[in-house]
C-alpha positions as CSV (number, residue, x, y, z in Angstrom):
1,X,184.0,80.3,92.8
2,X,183.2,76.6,93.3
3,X,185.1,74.8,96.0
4,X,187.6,72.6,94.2
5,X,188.0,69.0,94.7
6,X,190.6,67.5,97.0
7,X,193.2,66.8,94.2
8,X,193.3,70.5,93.0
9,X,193.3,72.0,96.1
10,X,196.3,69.8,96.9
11,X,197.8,71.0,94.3
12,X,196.8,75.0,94.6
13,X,198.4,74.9,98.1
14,X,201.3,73.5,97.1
15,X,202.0,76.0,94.1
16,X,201.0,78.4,97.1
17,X,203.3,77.3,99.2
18,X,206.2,77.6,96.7
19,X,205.3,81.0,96.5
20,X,205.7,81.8,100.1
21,X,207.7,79.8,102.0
22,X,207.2,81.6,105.4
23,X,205.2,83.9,107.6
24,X,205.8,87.8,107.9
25,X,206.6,86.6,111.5
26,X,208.8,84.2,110.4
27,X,210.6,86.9,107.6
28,X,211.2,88.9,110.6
29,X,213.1,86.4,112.8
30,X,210.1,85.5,115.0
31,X,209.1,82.1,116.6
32,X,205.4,83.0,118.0
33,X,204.7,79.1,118.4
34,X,207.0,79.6,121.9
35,X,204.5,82.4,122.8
36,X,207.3,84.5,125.0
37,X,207.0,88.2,125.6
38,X,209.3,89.4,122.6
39,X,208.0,87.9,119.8
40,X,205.0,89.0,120.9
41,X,205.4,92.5,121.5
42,X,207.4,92.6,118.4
43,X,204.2,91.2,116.3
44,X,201.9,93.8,117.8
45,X,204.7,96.4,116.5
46,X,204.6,94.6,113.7
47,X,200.6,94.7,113.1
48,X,200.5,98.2,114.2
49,X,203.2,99.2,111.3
50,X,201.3,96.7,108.7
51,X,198.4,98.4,109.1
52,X,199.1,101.6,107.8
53,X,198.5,102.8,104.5
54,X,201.9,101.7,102.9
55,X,203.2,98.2,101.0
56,X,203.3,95.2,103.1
57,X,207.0,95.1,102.2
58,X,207.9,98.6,103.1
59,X,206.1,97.7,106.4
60,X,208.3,93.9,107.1
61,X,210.7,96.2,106.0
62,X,210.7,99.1,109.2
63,X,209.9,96.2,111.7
64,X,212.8,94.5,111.0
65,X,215.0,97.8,111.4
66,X,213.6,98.4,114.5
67,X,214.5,94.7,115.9
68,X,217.7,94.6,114.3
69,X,218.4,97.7,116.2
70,X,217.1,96.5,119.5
71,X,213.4,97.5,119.9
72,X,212.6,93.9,121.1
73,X,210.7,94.2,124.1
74,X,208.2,97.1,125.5
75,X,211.3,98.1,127.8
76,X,213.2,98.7,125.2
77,X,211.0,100.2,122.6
78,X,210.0,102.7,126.2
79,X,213.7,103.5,126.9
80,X,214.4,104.8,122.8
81,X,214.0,108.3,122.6
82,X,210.8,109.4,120.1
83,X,213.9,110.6,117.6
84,X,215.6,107.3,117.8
85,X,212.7,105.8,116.4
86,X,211.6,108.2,113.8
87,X,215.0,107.9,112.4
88,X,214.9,104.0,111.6
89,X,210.9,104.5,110.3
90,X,212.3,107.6,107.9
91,X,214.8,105.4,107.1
92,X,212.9,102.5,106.3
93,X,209.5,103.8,104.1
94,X,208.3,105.3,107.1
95,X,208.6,109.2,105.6
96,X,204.8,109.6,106.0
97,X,204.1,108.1,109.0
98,X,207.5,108.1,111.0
99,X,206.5,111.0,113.6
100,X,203.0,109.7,114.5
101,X,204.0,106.0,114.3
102,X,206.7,106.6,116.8
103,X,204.4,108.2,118.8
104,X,202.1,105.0,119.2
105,X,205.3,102.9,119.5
106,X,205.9,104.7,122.5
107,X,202.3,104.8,123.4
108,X,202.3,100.9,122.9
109,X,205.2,100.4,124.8
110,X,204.6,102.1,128.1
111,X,200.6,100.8,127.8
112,X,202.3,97.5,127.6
113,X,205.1,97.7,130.9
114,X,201.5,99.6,133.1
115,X,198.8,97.2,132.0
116,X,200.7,93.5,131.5
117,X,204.6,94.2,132.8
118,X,205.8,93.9,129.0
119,X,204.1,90.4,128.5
120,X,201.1,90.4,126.3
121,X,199.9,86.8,127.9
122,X,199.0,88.4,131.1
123,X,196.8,90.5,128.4
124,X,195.5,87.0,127.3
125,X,195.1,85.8,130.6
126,X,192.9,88.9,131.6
127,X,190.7,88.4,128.4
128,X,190.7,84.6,130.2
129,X,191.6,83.5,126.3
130,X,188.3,85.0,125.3
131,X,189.0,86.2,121.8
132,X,186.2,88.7,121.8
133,X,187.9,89.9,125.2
134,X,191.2,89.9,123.9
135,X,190.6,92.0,120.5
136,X,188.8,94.7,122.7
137,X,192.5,94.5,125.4
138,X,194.5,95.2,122.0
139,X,192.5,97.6,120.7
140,X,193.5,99.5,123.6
141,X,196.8,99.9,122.2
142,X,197.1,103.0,120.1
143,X,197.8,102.8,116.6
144,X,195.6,98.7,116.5
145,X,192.4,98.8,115.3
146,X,190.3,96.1,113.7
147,X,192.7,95.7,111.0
148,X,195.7,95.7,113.2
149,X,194.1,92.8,115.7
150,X,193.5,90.6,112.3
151,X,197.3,90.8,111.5
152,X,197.8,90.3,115.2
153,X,195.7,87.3,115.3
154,X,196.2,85.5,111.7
155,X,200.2,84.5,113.3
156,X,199.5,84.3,117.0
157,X,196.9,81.5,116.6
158,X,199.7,79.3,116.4
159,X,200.2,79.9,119.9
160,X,196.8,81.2,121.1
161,X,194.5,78.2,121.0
162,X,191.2,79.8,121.3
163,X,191.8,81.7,118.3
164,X,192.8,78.8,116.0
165,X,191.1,78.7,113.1
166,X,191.6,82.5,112.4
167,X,191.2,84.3,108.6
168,X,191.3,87.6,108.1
169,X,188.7,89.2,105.7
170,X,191.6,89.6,102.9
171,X,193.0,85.6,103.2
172,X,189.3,84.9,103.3
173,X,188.4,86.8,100.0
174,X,191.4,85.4,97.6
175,X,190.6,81.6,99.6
176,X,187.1,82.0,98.0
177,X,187.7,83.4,94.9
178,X,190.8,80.6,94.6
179,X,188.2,78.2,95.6
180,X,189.7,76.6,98.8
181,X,186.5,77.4,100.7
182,X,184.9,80.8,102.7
183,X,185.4,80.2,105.8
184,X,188.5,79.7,108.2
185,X,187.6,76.3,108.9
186,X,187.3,75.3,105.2
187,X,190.4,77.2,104.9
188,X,192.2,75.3,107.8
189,X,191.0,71.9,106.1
190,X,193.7,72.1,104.0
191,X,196.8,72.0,106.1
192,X,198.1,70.9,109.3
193,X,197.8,73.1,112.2
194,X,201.1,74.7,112.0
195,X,200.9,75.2,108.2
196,X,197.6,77.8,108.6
197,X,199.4,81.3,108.8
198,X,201.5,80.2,106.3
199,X,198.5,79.4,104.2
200,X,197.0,82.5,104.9
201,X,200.3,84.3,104.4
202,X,200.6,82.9,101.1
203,X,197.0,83.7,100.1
204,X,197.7,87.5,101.2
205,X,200.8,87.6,98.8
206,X,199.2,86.2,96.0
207,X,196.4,89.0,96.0
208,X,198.8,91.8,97.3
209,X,201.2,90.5,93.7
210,X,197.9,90.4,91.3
211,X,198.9,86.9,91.1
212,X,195.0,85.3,92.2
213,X,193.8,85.5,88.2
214,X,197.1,83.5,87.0
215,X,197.3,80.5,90.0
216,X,193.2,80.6,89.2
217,X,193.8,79.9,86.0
218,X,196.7,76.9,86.4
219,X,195.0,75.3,88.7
């Protein structure tokens, strides 16, 4: 689709916007912008649960049950027994996955507390805030693959310099066929700084609700 003008985009992004007022982060209760250990450990969980095979909401979903019962840090998330965690997944529309996700949880946890103390910016620090070096650290963690370091990456920007202007190949597809551009930096040319995971959350929900054809359409 052709880019659209500067008047139309406007607008797009702001029916967009309306859509999706805030980040999966941000539905969880996390502030990554102050880039401190548990909001970061808790968005790797996070990516590591939205990357299964299973709705984005059933996923938000188990990652708030396991912070709202005190999985917060890699400490914590080590010191839960493996049926502690199975239970909030099952619980949450885990059924499929519960056994082997809790494994990586665990996995995650104690790779976190050996390699970085629990702090994922001594991982960026070690990856000397390369992001080529950084996606290969995280894809040490069991259960994150490619996928799982885009999730990681589309909300951590906001803290991660280097990284800024990130798009994941999703956001990417339904900003081209919208016509807000086909790159992340086209992308990003259409909001301040802080706004871009929100625009590339929004742009996520609109294809994950079938909604790309209609906001095509009224725009």
């Amino acid at each position: 689709m052709a880019e659209k003008n500067s008047t139309s985009a406007r607008a797009l992004v702001s029916t967009l916007f309306e859509r999706t007022e805030r980040t999966f982060a941000e539905e969880m209760g996390l502030d990554l912008s102050k880039n401190t250990p548990m909001p970061l450990f808790l968005w790797l969980v996070a990516a590591n649960l939205f990357s299964a095979r299973i709705s984005a909401e059933q996923a938000l979903q188990a990652a708030k049950a396991l912070k709202d019962a005190g999985l917060t840090t890699a400490d914590h998330m080590a010191e839960a027994t493996w049926n502690e965690r199975v239970l909030i997944l099952n619980r949450n529309g885990y059924a499929r996955f519960d056994e082997k996700t809790s494994r990586f949880l665990q996995d995650m946890a104690d790779h976190c507390l050996e390699a970085y103390r629990g702090d994922l910016r001594r991982l960026r620090d070690k990856a000397d805030r390369d992001p080529a070096a950084e996606r290969r650290l995280l894809k040490e963690f069991k259960g994150i693959g490619e996928t799982g370091v885009d999730i990681f990456f589309r909300e951590v920007q906001i803290a991660w310099d280097e990284l800024y202007p990130f798009a994941d190949k999703r956001a990417l597809q339904a900003g081209a066929e919208l016509g807000l551009g086909e790159t992340a930096e086209e992308l990003a040319r259409h909001v301040e700084r802080p706004d871009f995971p929100r625009l590339l959350t929004a742009l996520l929900r609109a294809d994950l609700d079938g909604a790309l054809d209609e906001l095509k359409s009224s725009s």
